[in-house]
C-alpha positions in Angstrom: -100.3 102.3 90.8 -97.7 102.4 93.5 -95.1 102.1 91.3 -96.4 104.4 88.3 -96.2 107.2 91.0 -92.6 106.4 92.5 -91.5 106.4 88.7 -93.4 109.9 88.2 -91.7 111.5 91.2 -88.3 110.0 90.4 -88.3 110.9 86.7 -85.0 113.4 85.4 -86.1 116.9 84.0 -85.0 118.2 81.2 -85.4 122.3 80.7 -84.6 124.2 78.0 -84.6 128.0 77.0 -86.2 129.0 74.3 -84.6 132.3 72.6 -81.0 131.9 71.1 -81.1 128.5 72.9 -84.2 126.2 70.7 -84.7 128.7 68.1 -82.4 131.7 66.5 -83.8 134.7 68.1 -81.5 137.4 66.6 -81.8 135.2 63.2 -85.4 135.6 63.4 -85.9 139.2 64.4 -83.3 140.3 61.1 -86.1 138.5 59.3 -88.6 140.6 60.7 -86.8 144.1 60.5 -85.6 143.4 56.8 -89.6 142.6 55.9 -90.9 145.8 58.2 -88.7 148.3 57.2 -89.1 147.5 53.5 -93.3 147.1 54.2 -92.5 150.9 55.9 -91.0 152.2 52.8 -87.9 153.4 55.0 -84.2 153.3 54.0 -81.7 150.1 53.8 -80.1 152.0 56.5 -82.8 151.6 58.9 -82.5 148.1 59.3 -79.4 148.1 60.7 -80.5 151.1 63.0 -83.1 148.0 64.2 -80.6 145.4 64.9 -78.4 147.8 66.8 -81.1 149.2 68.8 -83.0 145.8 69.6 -80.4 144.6 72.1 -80.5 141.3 71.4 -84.3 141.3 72.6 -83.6 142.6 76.2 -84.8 146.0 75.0 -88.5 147.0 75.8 -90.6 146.8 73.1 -92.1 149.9 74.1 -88.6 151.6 74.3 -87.8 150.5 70.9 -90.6 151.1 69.1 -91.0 154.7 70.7 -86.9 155.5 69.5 -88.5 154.2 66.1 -91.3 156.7 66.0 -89.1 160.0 66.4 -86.2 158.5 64.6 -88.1 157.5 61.6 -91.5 159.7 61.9 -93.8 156.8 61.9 -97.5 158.3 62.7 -98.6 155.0 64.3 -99.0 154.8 67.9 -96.5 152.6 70.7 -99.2 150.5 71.7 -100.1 149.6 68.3 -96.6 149.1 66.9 -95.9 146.6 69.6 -99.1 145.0 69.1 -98.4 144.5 66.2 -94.9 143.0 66.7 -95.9 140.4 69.5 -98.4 138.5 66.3 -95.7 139.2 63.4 -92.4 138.4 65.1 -93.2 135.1 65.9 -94.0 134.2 62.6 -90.6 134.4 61.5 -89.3 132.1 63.6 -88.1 128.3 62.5 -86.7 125.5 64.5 -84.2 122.8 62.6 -85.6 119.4 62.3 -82.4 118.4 64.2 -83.5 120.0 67.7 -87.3 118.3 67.2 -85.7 114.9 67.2 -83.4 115.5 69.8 -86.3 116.5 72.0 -88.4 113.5 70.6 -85.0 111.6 71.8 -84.7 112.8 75.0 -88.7 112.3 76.0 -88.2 108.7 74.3 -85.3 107.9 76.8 -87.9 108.8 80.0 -86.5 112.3 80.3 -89.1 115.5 81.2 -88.9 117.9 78.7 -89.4 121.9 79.4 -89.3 124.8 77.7 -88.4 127.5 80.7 -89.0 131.4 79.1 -88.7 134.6 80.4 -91.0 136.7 78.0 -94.9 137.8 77.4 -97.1 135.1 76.2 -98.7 136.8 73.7 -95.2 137.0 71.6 -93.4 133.5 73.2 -97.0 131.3 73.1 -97.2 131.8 69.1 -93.4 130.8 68.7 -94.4 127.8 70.7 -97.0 127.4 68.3 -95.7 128.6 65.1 -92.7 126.1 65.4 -94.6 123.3 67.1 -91.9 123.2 70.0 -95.6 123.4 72.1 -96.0 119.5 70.8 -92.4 118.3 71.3 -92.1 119.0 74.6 -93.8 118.0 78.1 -94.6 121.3 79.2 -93.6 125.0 78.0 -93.4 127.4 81.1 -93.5 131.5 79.7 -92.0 133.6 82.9 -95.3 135.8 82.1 -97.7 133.3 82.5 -96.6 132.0 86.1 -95.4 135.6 87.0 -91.6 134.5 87.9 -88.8 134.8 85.7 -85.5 133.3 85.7 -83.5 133.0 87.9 -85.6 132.6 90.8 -85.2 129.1 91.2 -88.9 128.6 92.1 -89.8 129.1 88.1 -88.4 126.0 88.1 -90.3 123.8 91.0 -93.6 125.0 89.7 -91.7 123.4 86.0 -90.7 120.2 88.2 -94.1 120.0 89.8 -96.1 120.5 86.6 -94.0 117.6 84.6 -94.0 115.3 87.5 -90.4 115.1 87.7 -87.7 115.8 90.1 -85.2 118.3 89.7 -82.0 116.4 91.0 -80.1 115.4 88.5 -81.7 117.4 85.8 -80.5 120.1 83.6 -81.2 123.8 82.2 -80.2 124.5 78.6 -79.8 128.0 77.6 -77.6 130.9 76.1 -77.7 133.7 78.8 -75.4 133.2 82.2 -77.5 135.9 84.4 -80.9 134.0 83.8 -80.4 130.5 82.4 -77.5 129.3 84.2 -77.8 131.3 87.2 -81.5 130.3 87.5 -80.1 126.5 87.0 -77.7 126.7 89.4 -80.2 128.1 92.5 -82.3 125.2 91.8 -79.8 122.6 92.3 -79.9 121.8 88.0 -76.5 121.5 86.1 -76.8 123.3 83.5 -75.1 123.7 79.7 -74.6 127.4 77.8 -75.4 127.5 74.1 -73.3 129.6 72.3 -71.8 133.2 73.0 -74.8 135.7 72.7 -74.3 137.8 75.6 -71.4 139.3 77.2 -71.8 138.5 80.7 -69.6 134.9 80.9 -70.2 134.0 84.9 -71.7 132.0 86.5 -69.8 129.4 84.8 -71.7 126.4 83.1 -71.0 122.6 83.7 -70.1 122.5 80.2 -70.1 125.2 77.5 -71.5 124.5 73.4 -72.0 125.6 70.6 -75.3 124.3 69.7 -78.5 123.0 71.6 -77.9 119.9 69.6 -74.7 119.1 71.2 -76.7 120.0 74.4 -79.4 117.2 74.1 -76.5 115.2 73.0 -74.9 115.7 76.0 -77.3 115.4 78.5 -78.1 112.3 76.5 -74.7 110.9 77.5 -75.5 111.5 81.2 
């Protein structure tokens, strides 16, 4: 029993974003627009009027779907429309088979495995779901949930402290320098950026990739 705990307290930690870092966000929300604004009956044109206006996510759903209303007189109300985004968005949503494995790998080599995402958990819970990430991991932490968001490093103690694991020595995945690295860095992780998605390029990452593939395959290595 002794040692079953030291080996608990001692195990590496593993955390990953989930939006543009597991899954293709943006990928997943052109999916959605292309099928709402033909189920709308409105113009080609207003799909791309949704991908410029969605802000890669960081825009309020509220905000959006209000601009929506007056720009393309849709009678239904904010509340609903976003409603009604937070059960449909999620269902476009996919994860490669690649990124399953490499998670499977990762808990398979005695690694803690975390999702870490800022977001509502009625729209991030059913991607969890929908794409079975929920399964492949050790625990999934959603930012409104706990009721602390990246990066405040203490999102991820209460991750460490859920999963049994330690945080030094362990790593944060994700795309977006302000949260995912930042947040990584303030709690002592090193941390890897996926891809180029947001402007912002500081704080600097320990390394910098293209994929979350390369990430797992990398920390892997470590």
């Amino acid at each position: 029993m002794a040692l079953l705990k030291q080996q608990v307290r001692t195990a590496r930690l593993a955390c990953f974003d989930l939006d543009n870092t597991l899954i293709d966000r943006n990928g997943a929300f052109l999916r959605w627009a292309r099928w709402w604004v033909e189920l709308q009956g409105l113009h080609e044109t207003a799909l791309e009027w949704f991908v410029a206006h969605d802000n890669g996510g960081f825009r309020p759903r509220a905000e959006l779907f209000s601009m929506a209303r007056e720009r393309f007189g849709i009678a239904a109300s904010v509340d609903d429309l976003v409603a009604s985004y937070d059960e449909e968005h999620p269902l476009f949503t996919w994860v490669r088979p690649a990124v399953l494995d490499g998670l499977a790998s990762l808990r398979s080599a005695g690694w803690r495995v975390a999702v870490v995402t800022n977001g509502d958990p009625a729209q991030q819970d059913l991607k969890l779901e929908y794409t079975q990430i929920d399964k492949a991991v050790d625990y999934a932490c959603v930012s409104g949930a706990v009721g602390v968001r990246k990066p405040d490093p203490r999102i991820f103690e209460l991750v460490a402290e859920r999963t049994g694991a330690t945080l030094e020595g362990g790593w944060m995945v994700g795309d977006h320098p302000s949260y995912d690295i930042a947040g990584g860095i303030a709690a002592g992780l090193r941390t890897i950026r996926v891809g180029d998605h947001n402007a912002t390029d500081t704080p600097v990452a320990d390394h910098h990739v293209e994929s979350v593939v390369e990430a797992i395959a990398t920390i892997l290595s470590s």
